[in-house]
C-alpha positions as CSV (number, residue, x, y, z in Angstrom):
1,X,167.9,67.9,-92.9
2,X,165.6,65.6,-90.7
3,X,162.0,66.5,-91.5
4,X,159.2,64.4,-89.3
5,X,157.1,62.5,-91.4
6,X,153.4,63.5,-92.3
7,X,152.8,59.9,-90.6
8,X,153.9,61.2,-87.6
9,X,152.3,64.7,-87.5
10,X,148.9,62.9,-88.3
11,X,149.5,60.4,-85.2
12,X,150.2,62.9,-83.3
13,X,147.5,65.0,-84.1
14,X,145.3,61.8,-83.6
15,X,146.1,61.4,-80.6
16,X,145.5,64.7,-79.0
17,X,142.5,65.1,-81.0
18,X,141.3,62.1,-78.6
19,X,142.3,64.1,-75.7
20,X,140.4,67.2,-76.6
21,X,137.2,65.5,-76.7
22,X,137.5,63.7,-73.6
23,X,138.1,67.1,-72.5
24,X,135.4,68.7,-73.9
25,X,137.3,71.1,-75.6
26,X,136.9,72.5,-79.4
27,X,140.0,72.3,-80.3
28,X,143.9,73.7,-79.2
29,X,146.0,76.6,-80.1
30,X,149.8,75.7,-80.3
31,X,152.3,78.6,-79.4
32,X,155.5,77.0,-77.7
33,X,158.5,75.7,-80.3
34,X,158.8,72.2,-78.6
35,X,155.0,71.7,-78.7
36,X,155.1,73.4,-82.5
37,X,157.5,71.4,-83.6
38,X,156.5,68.4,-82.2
39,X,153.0,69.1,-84.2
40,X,153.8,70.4,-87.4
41,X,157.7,70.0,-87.7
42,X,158.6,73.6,-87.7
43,X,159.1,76.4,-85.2
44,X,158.5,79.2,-87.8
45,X,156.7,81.7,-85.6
46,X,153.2,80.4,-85.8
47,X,150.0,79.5,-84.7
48,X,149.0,76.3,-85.2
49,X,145.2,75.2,-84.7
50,X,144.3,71.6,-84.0
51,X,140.6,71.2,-84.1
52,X,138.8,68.3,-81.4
53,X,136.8,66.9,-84.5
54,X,138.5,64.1,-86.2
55,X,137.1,65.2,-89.9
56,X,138.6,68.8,-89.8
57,X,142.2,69.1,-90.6
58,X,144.9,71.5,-88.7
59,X,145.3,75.0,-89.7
60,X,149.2,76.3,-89.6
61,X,149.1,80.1,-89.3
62,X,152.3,81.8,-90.2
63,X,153.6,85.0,-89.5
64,X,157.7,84.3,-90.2
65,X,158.4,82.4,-92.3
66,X,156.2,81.2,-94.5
67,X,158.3,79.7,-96.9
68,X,160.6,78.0,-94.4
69,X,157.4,76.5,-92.8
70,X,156.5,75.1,-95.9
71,X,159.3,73.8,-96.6
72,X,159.3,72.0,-93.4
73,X,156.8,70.9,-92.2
74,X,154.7,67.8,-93.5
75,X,151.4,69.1,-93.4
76,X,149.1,70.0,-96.2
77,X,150.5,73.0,-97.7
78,X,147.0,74.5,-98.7
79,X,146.7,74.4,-94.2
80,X,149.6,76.0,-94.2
81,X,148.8,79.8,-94.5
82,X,150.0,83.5,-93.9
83,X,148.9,85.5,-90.8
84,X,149.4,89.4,-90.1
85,X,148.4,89.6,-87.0
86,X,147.0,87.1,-84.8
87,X,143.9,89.3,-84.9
88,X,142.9,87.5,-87.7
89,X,143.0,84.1,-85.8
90,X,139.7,83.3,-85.9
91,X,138.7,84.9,-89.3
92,X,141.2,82.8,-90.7
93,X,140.0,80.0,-89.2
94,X,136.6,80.1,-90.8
95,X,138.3,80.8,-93.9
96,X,139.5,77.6,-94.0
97,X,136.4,75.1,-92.6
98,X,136.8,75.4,-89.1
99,X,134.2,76.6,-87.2
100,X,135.0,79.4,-84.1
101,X,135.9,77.4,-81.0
102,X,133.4,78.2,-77.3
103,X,136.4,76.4,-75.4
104,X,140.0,76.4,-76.6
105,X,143.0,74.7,-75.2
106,X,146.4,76.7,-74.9
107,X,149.7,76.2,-73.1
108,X,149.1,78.1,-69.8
109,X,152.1,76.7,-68.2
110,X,154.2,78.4,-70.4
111,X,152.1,81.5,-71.8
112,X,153.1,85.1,-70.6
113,X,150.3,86.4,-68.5
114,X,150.4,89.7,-70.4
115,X,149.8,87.4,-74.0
116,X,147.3,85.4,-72.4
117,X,145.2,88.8,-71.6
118,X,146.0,89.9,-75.3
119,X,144.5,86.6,-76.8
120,X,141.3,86.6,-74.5
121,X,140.6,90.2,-76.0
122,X,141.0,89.5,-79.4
123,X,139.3,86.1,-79.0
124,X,136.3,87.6,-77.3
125,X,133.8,84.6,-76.3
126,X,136.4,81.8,-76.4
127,X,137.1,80.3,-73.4
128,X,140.4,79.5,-72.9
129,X,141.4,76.2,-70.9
130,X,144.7,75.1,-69.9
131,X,145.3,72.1,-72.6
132,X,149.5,71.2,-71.5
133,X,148.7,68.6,-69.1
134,X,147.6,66.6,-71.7
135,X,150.6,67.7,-74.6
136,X,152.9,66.4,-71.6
137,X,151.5,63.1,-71.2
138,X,151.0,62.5,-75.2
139,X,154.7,64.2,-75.5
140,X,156.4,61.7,-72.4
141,X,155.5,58.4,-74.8
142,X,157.9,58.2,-77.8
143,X,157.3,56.7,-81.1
144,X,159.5,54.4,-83.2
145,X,160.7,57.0,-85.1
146,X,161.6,59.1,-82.3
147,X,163.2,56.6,-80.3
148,X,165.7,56.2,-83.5
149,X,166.5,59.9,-83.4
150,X,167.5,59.5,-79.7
151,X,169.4,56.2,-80.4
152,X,171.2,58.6,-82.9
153,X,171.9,60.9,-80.7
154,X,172.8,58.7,-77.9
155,X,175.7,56.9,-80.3
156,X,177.0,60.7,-81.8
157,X,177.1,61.5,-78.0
158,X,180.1,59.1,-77.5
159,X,182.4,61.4,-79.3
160,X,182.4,64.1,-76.6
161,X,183.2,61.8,-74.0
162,X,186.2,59.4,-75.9
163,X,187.8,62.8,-76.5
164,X,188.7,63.5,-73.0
165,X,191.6,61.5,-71.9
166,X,193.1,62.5,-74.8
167,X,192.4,66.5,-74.3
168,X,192.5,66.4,-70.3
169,X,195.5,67.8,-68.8
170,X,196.2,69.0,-65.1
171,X,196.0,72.8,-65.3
172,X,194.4,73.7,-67.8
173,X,191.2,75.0,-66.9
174,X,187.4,73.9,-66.7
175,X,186.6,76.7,-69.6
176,X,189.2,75.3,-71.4
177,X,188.1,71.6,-71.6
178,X,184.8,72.8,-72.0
179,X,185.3,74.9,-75.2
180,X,187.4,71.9,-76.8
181,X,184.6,69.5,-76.0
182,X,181.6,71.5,-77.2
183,X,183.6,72.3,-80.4
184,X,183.3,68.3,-80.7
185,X,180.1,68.6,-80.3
186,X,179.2,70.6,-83.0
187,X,181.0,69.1,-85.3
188,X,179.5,65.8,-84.1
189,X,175.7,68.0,-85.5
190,X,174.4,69.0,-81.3
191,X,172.7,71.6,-82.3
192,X,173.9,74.4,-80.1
193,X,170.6,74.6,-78.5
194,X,168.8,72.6,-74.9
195,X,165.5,73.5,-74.4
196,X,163.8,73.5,-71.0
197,X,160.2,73.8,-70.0
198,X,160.8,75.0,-66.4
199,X,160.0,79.2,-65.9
200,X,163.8,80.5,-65.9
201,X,165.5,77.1,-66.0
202,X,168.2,77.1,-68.4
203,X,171.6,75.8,-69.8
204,X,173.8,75.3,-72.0
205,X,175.2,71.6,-73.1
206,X,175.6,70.8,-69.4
207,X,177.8,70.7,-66.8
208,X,181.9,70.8,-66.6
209,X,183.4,71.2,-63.0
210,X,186.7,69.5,-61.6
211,X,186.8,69.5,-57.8
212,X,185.5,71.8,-55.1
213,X,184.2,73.8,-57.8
214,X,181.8,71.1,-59.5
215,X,179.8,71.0,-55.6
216,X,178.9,74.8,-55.8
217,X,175.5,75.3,-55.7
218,X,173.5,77.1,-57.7
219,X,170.1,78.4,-59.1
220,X,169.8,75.7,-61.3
221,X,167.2,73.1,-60.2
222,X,169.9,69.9,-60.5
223,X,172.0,68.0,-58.0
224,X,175.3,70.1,-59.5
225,X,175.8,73.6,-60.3
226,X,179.4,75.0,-60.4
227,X,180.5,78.8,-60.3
228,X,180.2,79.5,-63.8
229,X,181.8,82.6,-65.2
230,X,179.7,85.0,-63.6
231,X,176.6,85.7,-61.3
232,X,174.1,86.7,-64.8
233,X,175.1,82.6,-65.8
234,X,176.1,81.0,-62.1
235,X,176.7,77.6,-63.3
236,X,178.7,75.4,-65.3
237,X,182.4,75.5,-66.1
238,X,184.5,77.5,-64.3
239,X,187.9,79.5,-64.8
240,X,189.2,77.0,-62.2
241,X,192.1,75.0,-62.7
242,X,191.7,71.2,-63.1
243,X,194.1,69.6,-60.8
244,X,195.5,65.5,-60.0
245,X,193.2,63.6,-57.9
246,X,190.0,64.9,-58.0
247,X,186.8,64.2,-59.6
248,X,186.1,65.8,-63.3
249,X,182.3,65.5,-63.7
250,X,181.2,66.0,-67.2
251,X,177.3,66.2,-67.1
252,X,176.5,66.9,-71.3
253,X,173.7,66.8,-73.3
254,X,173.1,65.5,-76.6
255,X,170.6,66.5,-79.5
256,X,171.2,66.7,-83.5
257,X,167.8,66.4,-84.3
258,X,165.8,68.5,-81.6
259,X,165.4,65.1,-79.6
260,X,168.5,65.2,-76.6
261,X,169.9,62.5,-74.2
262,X,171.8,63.1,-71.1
263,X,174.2,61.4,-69.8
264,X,177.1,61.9,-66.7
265,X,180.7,60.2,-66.3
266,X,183.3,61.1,-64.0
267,X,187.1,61.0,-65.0
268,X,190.1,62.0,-63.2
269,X,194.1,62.6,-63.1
270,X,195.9,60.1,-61.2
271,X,193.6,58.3,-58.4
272,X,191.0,60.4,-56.0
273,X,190.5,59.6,-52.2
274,X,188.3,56.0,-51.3
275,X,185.2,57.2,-49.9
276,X,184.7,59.1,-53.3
277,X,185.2,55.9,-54.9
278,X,183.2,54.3,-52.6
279,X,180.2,57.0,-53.1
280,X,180.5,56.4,-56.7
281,X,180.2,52.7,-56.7
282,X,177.1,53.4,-54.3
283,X,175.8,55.8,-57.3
284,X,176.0,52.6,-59.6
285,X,174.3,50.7,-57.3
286,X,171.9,53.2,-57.0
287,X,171.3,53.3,-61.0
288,X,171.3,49.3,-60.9
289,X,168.6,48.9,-58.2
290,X,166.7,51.7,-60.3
291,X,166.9,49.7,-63.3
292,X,166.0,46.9,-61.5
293,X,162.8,47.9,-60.4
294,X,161.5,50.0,-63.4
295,X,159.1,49.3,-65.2
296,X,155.4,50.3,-66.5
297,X,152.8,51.2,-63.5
298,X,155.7,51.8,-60.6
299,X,155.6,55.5,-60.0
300,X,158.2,58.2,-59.9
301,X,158.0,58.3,-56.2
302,X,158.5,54.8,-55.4
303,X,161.7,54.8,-57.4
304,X,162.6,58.2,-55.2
305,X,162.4,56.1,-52.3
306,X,164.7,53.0,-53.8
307,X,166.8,55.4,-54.2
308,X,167.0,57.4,-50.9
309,X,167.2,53.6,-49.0
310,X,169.9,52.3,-51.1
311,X,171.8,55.4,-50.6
312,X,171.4,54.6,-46.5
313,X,172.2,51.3,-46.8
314,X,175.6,52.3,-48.8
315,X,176.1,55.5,-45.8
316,X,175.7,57.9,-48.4
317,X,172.9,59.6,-47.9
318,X,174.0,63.0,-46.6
319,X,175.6,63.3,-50.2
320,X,172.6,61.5,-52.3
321,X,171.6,64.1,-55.2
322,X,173.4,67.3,-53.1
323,X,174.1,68.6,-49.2
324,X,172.3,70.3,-46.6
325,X,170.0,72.9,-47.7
326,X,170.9,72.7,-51.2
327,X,169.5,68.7,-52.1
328,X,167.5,68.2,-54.9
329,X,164.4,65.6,-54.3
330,X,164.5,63.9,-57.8
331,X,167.0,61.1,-59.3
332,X,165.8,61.2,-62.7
333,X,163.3,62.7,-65.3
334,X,162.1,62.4,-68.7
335,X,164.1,63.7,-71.8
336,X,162.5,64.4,-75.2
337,X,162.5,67.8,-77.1
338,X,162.8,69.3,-73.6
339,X,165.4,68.6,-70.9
340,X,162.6,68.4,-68.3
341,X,159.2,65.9,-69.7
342,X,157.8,63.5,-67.9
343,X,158.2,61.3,-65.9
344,X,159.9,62.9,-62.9
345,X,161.8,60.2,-60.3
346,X,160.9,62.8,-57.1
347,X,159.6,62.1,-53.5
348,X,156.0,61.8,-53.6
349,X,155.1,61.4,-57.0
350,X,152.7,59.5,-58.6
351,X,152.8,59.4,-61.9
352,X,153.4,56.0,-63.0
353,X,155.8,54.8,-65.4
354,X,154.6,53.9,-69.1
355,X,156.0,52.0,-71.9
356,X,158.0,54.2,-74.6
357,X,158.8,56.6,-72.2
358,X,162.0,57.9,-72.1
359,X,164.2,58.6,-68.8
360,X,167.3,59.9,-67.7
361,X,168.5,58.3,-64.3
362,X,171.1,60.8,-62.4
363,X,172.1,59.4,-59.1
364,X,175.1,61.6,-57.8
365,X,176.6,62.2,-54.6
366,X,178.0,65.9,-53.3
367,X,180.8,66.4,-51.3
368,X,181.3,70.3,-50.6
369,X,184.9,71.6,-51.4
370,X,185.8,68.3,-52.6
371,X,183.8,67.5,-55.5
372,X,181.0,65.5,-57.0
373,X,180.6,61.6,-58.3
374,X,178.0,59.6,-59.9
375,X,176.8,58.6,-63.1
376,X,173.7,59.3,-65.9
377,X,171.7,57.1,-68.6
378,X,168.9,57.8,-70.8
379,X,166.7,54.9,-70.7
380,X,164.0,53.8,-72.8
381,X,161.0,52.2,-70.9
382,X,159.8,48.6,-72.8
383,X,157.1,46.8,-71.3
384,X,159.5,44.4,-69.5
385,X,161.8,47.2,-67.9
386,X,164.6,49.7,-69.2
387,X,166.6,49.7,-72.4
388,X,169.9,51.9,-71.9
389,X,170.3,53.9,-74.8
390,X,173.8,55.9,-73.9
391,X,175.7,52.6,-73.7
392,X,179.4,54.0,-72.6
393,X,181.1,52.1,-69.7
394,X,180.1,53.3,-66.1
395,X,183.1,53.3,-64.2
396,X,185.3,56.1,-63.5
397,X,188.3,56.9,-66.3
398,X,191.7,57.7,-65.1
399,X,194.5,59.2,-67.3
């Protein structure tokens, strides 16, 4: 079992220490499992308290389970304590050396409304201040250590993707191919589980369409969709047949120890028609002009628009990232403990790149009731440029 070091709880803590002060706040309340995890190395249902002042140390309230939180996480196990009822929040607190917060960060962007009402009565005079703008930004920039969990999970990834021309066969259906690949996965340690910060964005490992059915819209905020078994899922693999001569994309994510990459390739039976093959090579050229220009201080936006002019210079752009009504305006986004961090590659913003980020470029082009092409990398940024971390050839792979 992977357990985060203390080292990197306490840098972590460091760091957003620094950002409570500059934001005059007391100190931050930690609800979401990413954001717990990512502070104290365990989602046991908690509540963990990170006071502003440098000299006080965290305070990891426990409801269930105690024992499993002590067991994982890395903090001091005399701050890691039992809670009844979140009542006793701030009792608790005092208890242990901290003093009551006047202003307290939480994670608004992903609190219930009704939970947010509970904790201001209980709390009384605390004012509560949205603090997940700044987990974001601390979040986007990877450390050593995480970066080797996602080089991990980028080289345990391969074994989903080498499978397929062994398992694909015409007729049998998306579902199908699906089931055998994710029972790959698992044995390759995915966890089972892709977490998404995004209000009713979810999924499962990703995306498996053949065909007409892989450019069917959907819901989901992503340049593919599919049909999915049903309207309560409405995307993803299909009961559809795979058939010769047609684009299979395979869109999966990867992540054995909570940290995921993402990565597309497109394979097929027998040869598909040229001006797929010609919008795929224009999705590599996309990619390649993206890695060309990325690097610390370019924003999100600026690489939107690379992307939307090489996609007019190659006469793809009616198909760049989806068609008609139903286009996304991204072409890539960050990738951590959540499918969705920063930075986001959209039109218009301006976020600028930073070193240790990490990114997943996804240009793809959508032809309706024909199919979709394209490609996906997670990238590391250095402070020359981009390191590719899912290192599989680009090009599509016929059988």
């Amino acid at each position: 079992m992977q357990l985060t070091p203390k080292s990197e709880l306490d840098a972590r803590m460091e760091k957003l220490q620094v950002q409570l002060n500059a934001a005059g706040l007391d100190g931050a309340l930690i609800l979401q499992n990413a954001d717990l995890f990512y502070f104290s190395g365990t989602i046991q249902r908690s509540h963990l308290y990170v006071p502003a002042d440098p000299r006080l140390q965290p305070l990891l309230m426990t409801r269930k389970s105690l024992s499993r939180a002590r067991r994982e996480s890395r903090l001091d196990e005399g701050r890691i304590v039992p809670l009844n009822s979140p009542r006793q929040l701030l009792e608790l607190m005092g208890e242990h050396g901290l003093p009551a917060p006047r202003r307290m960060g939480m994670e608004l962007d992903v609190l219930p409304v009704n939970a947010f009402r509970y904790y201001e009565r209980i709390l009384g005079s605390v004012e509560l201040i949205d603090c997940s703008p700044m987990i974001h930004r601390l979040r986007a920039i990877k450390s050593t250590y995480e970066l080797n969990l996602l080089r991990r999970a980028a080289l345990a990834s391969q074994a989903i993707y080498l499978a397929i021309p062994e398992l694909l066969r015409e007729g049998m259906t998306e579902l199908e191919l699906a089931s055998q690949l994710e029972a790959i996965a698992r044995r390759a340690g995915h966890q089972g589980i892709i977490r998404m910060r995004s209000w009713n964005n979810e999924i499962a490992y990703g995306h498996l369409m053949a065909g007409a059915s892989a450019a069917v819209p959907s819901y989901m905020d992503s340049p593919t969709g599919g049909p999915g078994l049903n309207p309560a899922i409405a995307q993803g693999a299909s009961a559809c047949p795979i058939l010769a001569h047609e684009p299979i994309l395979v869109d999966y994510l990867f992540s054995p120890d909570g940290y995921l990459v993402d990565q597309t390739r497109i394979f097929a039976i027998g040869e598909i028609a040229d001006d797929l093959v010609h919008a795929h090579e224009a999705m590599l050229a996309i990619q390649a002009a993206l890695i060309e220009a990325a690097r610390p201080g370019v924003t999100g936006g600026e690489l939107w628009d690379l992307a939307a002019q090489t996609a007019v210079k190659w006469g793809v752009s009616d198909h760049f990232m989806g068609h008609g009504n139903d286009r996304v305006r991204f072409v890539g986004h960050g990738v951590g403990l959540e499918l969705d961090e920063l930075p986001i590659l959209a039109a218009r913003q301006t976020v600028p790149l930073e070193e240790g980020m990490v990114i997943a470029l996804e240009p793809k082009a959508t032809f309706p009731g024909r199919g979709v092409v394209g490609i996906e990398n997670t990238h590391w940024v250095t402070g020359t440029g981009l390191e590719r971390l899912t290192t599989l050839g680009d090009e599509i792979v016929y059988v």
